[in-house]
C-alpha positions, 0 to 999 in steps of 0.5 A: 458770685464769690470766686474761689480762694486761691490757695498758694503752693506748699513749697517752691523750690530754687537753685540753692533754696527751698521756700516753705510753710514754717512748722512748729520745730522751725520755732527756734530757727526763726527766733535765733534772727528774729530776736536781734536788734539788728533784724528788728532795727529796720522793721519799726518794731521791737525784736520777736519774742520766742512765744512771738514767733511760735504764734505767728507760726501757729496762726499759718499752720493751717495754709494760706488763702489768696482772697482777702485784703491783709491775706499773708504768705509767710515762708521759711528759706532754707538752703537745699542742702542743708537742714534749718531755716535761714530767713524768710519771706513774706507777701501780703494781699494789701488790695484784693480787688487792685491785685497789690501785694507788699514782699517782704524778706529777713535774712539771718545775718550770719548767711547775709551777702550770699544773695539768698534774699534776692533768690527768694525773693525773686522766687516769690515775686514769680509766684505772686505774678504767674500763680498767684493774678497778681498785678503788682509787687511792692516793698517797703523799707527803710531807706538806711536799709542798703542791703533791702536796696540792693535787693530791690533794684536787683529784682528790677524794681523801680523806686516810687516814692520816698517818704521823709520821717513817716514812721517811728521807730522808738526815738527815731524817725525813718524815712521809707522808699517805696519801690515796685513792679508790675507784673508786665514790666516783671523779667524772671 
């Protein structure tokens, strides 16, 4: 028997943020950090374009299952306080029937160093373990990505792997770290 989807919350709250669906008005809010050379330079592809953006958007409108391999969790960070979209976060359903999930996170640069990233993400890495059965979190990224680093290891991450020119990004080869966590090694 095929168990049920598991569908995700709408939205998840922190101290400072609010991680939610992205809705069509968010379209401009999300391309403003999208479209930068400095945002895409780490995610071996070129920046988004607007029409880019409002696919992806568009693609989610109707909710996310939980079930499948390549299932996708892509939620705006915005700050409590105040109104529009800061960054986002993302957790990919990589192996269903191992219970692995890929995080991912972009932080605008204009609100980089306030520790959003590491909030949202820390929120999401909770979810995916105590809502979601998943058993473990990883990320991906590149190693001259200091910021990600940082990130990684604050969420109590462990480096796994360190891969040497695996991916091409235009001209450059990028090296990648692996780092992760299981969810009975996970301390929120």
């Amino acid at each position: 028997m095929k168990a049920e989807p598991r569908h995700v919350p709408a939205t998840v709250t922190t101290e400072r943020l609010v991680l939610r669906p992205f809705t069509p008005g968010d379209v401009d809010d999300r391309y403003a950090y999208q479209s930068l050379p400095e945002v895409a330079r780490y995610l071996y592809r070129a920046p988004l374009t607007r029409e880019g953006c409002a696919e992806s958007i568009a693609a989610r409108a109707g909710g996310t299952a939980w079930e499948a391999d390549g299932d996708v969790l892509l939620l705006a960070v915005c700050r409590a306080d105040e109104p529009g979209v800061v960054g986002e976060v993302v957790l990919t359903l990589s192996n269903a029937a191992a219970r692995q999930a890929e995080i991912g996170w972009v932080v605008h640069p204009r609100y980089a160093g306030r520790g959003y990233a590491t909030e949202a993400a820390r929120a999401l890495v909770a979810l995916a373990f105590d809502r979601l059965g998943v058993h473990r979190v990883f990320a991906r990224l590149d190693v001259l990505n200091t910021a990600s680093v940082r990130v990684c290891e604050r969420l109590g991450m462990r480096r796994e792997a360190h891969l040497i020119d695996n991916d091409l990004d235009g001209d450059r080869w990028g090296s990648e770290y692996v780092y992760a966590v299981l969810d009975h090694e996970w301390v929120n």
